[in-house]
N, C-alpha and C positions, 0 to 999 in steps of 0.2 A: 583156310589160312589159320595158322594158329600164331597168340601172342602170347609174352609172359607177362602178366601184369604182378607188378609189386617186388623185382628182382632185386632192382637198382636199391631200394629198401636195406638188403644187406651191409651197405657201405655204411651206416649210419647206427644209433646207438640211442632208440626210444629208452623209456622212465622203464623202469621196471616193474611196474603194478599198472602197466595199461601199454597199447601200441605209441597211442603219442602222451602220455602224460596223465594223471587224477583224473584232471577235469579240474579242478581247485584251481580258482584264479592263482597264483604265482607259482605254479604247480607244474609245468611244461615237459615236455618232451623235449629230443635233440631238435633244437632250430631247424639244421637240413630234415629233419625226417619230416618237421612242419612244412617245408616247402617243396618237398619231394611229395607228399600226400595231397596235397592242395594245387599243385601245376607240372607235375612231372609223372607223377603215376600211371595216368591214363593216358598220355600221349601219344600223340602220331599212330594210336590202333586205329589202323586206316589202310585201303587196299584198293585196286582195283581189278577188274574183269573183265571179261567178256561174257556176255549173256544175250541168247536167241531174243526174239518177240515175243511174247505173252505171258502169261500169271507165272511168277515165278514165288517159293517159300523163302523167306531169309533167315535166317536163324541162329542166333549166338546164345555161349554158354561156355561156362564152364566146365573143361573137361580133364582137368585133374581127378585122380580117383577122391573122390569125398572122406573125410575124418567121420561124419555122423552119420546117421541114417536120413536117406531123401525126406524131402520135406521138414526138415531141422535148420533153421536158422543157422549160420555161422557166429562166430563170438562177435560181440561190438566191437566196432573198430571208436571209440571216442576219445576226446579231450579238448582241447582249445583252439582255436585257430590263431598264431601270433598276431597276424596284421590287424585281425579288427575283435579279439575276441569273441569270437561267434563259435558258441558251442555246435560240434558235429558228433552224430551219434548216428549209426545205422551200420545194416549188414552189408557184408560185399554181396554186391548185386550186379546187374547191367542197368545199367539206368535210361538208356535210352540210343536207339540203333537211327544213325542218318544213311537215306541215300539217295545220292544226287546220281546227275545222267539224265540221257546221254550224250557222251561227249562226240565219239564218233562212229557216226551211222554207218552201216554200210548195207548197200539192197533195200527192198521195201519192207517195213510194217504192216503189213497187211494180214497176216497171217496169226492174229488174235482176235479173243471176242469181241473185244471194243470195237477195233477196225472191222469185223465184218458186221458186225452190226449195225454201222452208218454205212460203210460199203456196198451196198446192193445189188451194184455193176460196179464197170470200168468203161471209159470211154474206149473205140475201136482205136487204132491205132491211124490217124485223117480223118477221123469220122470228129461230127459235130459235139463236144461233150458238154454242150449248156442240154442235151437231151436226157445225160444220165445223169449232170447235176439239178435238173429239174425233177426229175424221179425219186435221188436220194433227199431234198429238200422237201420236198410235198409230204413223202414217209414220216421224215422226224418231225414235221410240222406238225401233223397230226397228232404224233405220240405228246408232243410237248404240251400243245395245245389243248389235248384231249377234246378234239372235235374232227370233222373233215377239215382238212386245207384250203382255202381258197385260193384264187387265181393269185389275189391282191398280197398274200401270208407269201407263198410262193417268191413272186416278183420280189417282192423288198429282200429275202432273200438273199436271189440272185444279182442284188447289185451288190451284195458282199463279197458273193461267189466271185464275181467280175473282180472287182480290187485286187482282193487277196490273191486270186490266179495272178493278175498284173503285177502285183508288187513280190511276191513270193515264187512268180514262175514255174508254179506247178497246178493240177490239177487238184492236190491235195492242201495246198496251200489254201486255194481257193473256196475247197468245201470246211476248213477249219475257221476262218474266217466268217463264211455264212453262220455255221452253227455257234461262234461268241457271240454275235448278234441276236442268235436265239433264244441261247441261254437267259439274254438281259429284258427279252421281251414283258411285260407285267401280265401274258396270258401266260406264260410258263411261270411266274413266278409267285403267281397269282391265282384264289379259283374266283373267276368274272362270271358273277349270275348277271344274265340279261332278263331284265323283267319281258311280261309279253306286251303286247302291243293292247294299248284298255286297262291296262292295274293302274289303278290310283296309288297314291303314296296312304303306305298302312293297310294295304288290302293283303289279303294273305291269298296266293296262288303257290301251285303244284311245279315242281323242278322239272325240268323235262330231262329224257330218260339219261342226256350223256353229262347231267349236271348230275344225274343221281351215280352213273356211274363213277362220275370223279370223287361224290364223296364219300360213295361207298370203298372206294379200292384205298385212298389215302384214310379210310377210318381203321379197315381191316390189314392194311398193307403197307402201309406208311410210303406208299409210292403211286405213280399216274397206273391209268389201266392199264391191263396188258391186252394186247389185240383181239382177242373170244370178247372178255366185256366190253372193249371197246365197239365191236362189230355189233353185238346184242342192240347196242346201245342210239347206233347210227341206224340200226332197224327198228329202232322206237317197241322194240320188243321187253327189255331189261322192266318196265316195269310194269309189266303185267305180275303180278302176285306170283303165281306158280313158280315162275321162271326166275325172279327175283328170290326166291326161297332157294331155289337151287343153286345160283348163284353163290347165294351167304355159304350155304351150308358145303360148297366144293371150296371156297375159300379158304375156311376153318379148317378144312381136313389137308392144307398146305401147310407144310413146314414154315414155309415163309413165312406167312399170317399170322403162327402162331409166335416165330420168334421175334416180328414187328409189333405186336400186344404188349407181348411181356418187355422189350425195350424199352415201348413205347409208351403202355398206357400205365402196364404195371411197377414202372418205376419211376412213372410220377405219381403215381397214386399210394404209395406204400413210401416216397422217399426215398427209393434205393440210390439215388443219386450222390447223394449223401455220404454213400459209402467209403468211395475213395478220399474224400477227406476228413473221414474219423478220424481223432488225434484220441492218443491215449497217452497216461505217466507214465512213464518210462520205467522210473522207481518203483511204482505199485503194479505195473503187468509188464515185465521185463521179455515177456514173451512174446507180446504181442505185435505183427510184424504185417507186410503187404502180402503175404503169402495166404494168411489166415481171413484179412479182406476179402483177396479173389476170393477163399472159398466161399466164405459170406455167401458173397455176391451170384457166385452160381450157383447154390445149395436155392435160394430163393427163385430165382430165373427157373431153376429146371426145375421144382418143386411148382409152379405157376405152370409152366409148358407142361407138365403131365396133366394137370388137370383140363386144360384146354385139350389137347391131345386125345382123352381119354373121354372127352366131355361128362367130366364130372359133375358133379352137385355145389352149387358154388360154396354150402356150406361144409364139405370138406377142407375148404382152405384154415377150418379153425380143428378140425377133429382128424384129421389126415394121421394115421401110423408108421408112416413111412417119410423118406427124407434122401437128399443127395449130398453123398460125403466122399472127398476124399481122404489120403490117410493123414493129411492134418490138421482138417476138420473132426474127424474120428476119433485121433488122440486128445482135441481140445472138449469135445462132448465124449469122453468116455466109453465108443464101442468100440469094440475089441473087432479083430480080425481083417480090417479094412487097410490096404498095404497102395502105396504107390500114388502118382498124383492125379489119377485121370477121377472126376466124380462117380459115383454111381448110388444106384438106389438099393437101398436097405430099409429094414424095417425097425425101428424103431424099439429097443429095449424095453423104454419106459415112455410111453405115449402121452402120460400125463405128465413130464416133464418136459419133451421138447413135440412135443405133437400138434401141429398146425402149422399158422406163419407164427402163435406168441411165439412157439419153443424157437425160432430162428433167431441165434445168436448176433447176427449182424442187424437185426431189428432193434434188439434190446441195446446196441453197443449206441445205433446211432440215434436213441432215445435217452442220452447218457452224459454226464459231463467227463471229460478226462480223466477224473480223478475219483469221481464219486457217482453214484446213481443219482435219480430224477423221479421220483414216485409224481410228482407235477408235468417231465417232460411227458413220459411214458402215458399218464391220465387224460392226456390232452392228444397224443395222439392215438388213442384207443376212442376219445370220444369223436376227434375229428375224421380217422379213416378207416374205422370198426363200428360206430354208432351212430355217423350222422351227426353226432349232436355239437355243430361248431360251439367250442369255447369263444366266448369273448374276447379281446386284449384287455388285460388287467389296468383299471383306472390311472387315470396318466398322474395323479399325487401320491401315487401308491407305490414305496419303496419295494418292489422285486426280489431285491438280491436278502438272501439268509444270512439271519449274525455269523459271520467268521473266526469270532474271538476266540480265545482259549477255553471257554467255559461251555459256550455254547456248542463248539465242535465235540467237547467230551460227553455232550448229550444226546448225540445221535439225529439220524435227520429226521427221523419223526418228532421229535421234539422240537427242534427248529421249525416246522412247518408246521407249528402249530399258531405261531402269532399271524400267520395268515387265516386261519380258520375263525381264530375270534375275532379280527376285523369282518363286522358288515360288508362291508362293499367284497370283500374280497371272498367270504363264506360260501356265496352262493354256487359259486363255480367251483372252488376248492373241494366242495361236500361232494361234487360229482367225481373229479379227478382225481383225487387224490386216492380215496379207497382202493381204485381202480389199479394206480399205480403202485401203492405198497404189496396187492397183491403177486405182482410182478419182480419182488425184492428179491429173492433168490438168487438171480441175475445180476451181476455186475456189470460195472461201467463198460465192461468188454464183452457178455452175454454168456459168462461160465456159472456155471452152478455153483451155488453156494447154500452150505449152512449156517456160518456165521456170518456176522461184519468185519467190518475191519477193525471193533476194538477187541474181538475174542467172542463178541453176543450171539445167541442162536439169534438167526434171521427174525424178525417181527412183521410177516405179511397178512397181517390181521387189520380189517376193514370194515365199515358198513357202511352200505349205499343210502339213498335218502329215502328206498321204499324199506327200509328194514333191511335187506337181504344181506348175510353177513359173509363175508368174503376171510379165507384164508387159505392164500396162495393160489398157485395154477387152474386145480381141480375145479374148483368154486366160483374162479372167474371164468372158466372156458363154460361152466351149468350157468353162469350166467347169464355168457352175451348168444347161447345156444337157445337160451329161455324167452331170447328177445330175436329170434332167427328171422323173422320177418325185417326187423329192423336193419340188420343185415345185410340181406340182402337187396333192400330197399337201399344202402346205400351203395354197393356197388356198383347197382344200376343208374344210380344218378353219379357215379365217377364217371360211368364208363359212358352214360350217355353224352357228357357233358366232353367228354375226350372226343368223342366221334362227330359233335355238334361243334366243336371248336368255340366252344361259349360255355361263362355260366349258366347254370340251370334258372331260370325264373320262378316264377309263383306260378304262372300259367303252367308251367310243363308238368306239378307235380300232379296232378290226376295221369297224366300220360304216366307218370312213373309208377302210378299206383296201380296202373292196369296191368301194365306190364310184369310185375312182381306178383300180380294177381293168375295173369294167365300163364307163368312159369312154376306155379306151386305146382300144378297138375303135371308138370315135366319135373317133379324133383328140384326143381331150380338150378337144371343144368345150362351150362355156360350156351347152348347154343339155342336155348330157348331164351334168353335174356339179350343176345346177340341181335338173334331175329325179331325179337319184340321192338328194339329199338332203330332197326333199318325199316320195320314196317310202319314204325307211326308217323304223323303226321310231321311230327316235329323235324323227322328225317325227311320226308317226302315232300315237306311243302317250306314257303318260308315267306316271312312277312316282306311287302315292300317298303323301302326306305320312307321315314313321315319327313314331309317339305322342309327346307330351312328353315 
């Protein structure tokens, strides 16, 4: 189906130094074009279909032939909005696809993977079907459950199953009914350790194999088991060592696993979350768009995923030559010959400029204010998720925010950040972060390269840490935090362990972490030694009983 969006547009007679208007409060465009842009533009683009059973793609776009080259922003559409003043500014985009249905059925559903994957059978045609909704129930009971089903899981069930056939008049009525009920059970919704029968409250016992299964497959998979671990598991086989090792290690080498990590742990752990609502001025990077986000966003994910993939050295994450661009990430970092929008991997011109996760431009953006860099944001996120070393929160009588004034903005932000440094209370944290972050100055509010500031300065990424070592720019902080690679990796293992444990780390766990770090030096400190370090220790294996009210 095609629409013409923006036609209606013609009848009307915008400003002529913009679509609707300046922007300058009494500045407007034609009235109708304001309310043609605002409630008429996009309307009624709406259709209907006809569409079989199962996965289908949807997909809208723009299919006029394009004025620029792919991946080129369109011009701003901006100006005012008459009725409430509310400045609008952005590229013609799709903003967002609804779809409702269906309206009307005809034949069965049965014929996709959802339905056959609760569908196991069919009742005969007079034969009893509390037999095969017994069958299909007991199955997802299990899966939900992540245990065997019992009689009693079953039955309650089946007084769902019974309503819903009653009320809904079908056999499938019946079994959708059952399974809402399941959905809201607190063992699905929930992972329920049952202590064993003799732990005292505070006693620490061992998880039996299908509690290890559950937390192994939601640590690695960010979902319940699938039927191999579950089986392992109900044969009390899973944690015998050997089998357990094979286990982790045919995990990792799933696609799945590895795009549930990097979703899941690796952007909580790095912030990538962050990404889609990075705000940048508009005025100072006029180029900066949602387009350039997503690449962000997957230049880091797949740069994460190969290394998992490839089961690299975890300390590649900082020295890595290579990167995933596509061509408007390519044109914003500078390589040449990268055309079209799909990512791919390249190597890296200058390694010591965007080489690791620093060089990732979406790192630096959302380490950043809108308008100006953060040698403080960026210090403090190097020391909290590159070095372990949590910052503090700055003393609660202690003014935060940097002079604003006219004098002081003409002095640059190392100068401003300097009345934190001679405050005591505030020095001590500042001397670690701060070096850290001007080394990272190069880099603007939006993660581009630069040699100057914004007043015309050659950049100033000149630093020294508090053991002497003197930092200036990339080079010096990648021999840095490469000089302290234990540290390192000692902290990823305490992200990654604490992600998998679904809990902060304690003071008890850090010997368990130190082992761990210990015994993956001898593997390079590749991800799957750190992996398995952490399914195999106690921490994973065993777990304390709850201490009395």
């Amino acid at each position: 189906e095609r629409f013409t969006v923006g036609g209606g547009a013609t009848e009307f007679r915008p400003a002529a130094d913009s679509y609707a208007g300046s922007g300058e409060p009494g500045s407007f465009g034609d009235p109708e074009w304001e309310e043609y842009m605002q409630s008429e533009g996009d309307a009624h683009l709406e259709f209907g279909l006809t569409v079989g059973a199962g996965p289908r793609v949807v997909s809208v776009s723009f299919v006029r032939e394009q004025w620029e080259p792919e991946g080129l922003p369109q011009p701003l559409q901006r100006g005012r909005v008459l009725t409430n003043d509310q400045i609008y500014m952005d590229y013609a985009s799709v903003h967002s696809v609804q779809v409702r249905g269906p309206y009307e059925i005809t034949g069965t559903t049965t014929n996709n993977p959802s339905s056959n994957e609760i569908f196991v059978c069919r009742p005969e045609p007079g034969a009893e079907d509390e037999i095969c909704a017994t069958k299909i129930l007991s199955r997802m009971a299990r899966r939900a459950y992540r245990r065997p089903s019992t009689a009693q899981d079953v039955e309650t069930l089946l007084e769902f199953f019974r309503e819903g056939r009653s009320v809904g008049g079908s056999f499938d009525a019946g079994i959708q009914l059952a399974l809402e009920r399941l959905v809201v059970d607190p063992e699905f919704l929930l992972r329920v350790y049952r202590e064993p029968v003799g732990v005292e409250p505070g006693d620490v016992y061992n998880l039996n194999d299908l509690e290890v299964a559950s937390r192994l497959s939601f640590f690695l998979g960010s979902s319940i088991p699938d039927d191999p671990l579950l089986e392992l598991a109900e044969a009390g086989l899973l944690t015998d060592p050997a089998i357990l090792e094979e286990q982790v290690l045919s995990m990792l080498a799933d696609p799945r696993t590895i795009d549930a990590l990097v979703k899941g742990f690796a952007a909580q752990w790095l912030n990538l979350r962050l990404l889609p609502e990075k705000l940048a001025d508009p005025d100072k990077y006029p180029d900066f768009d949602d387009s350039l986000l997503e690449a962000f966003q997957q230049e880091t994910e797949m740069f994460i995923a190969s290394t998992l993939h490839e089961d690299r050295s975890i300390l590649d994450l900082l020295t890595a030559d290579y990167t995933f661009v596509n061509e408007r990430l390519a044109r914003f970092y500078g390589i040449p010959g990268v055309y079209g929008s799909r990512p791919r991997r390249v190597k890296l011109p200058d390694p010591d400029q965007r080489g690791g996760l620093l060089g990732h431009g979406g790192l630096m953006a959302i380490t950043a204010y809108p308008d100006r860099t953060s040698p403080v944001l960026r210090g403090k996120w190097l020391l909290d998720n590159i070095l372990g070393a949590d910052a503090p929160p700055p003393p609660a009588n202690v003014d935060t925010n940097l002079d604003d004034g006219e004098e002081a903005v003409a002095l640059g932000i190392r100068e401003r950040l300097e009345q934190h440094r001679t405050e005591p209370l505030c020095a001590s944290c500042h001397s670690l972060m701060d070096p850290l972050g001007f080394a990272l100055e190069n880099f603007d509010a939006v993660g581009a390269w630069r040699d100057v500031d914004d007043r015309g300065n050659p950049i100033d990424n000149r630093g020294t840490w508090p053991n002497g070592v003197e930092l200036t720019g990339m080079s010096s902080l990648r021999a840095l935090l490469l000089h302290y690679d234990e540290q390192f990796v000692r902290t990823v293992t305490e992200k990654l362990m604490s992600y998998a444990l679904g809990r902060p780390l304690e003071h008890f766990d850090q010997p368990t972490v130190r082992q761990i770090v210990r015994d993956a030096k001898d593997n390079d400190y590749r991800w799957s030694s750190i992996v398995l370090g952490i399914v195999e220790s106690p921490a994973f294996l065993m777990r304390r009983s709850l201490e009395a009210a």
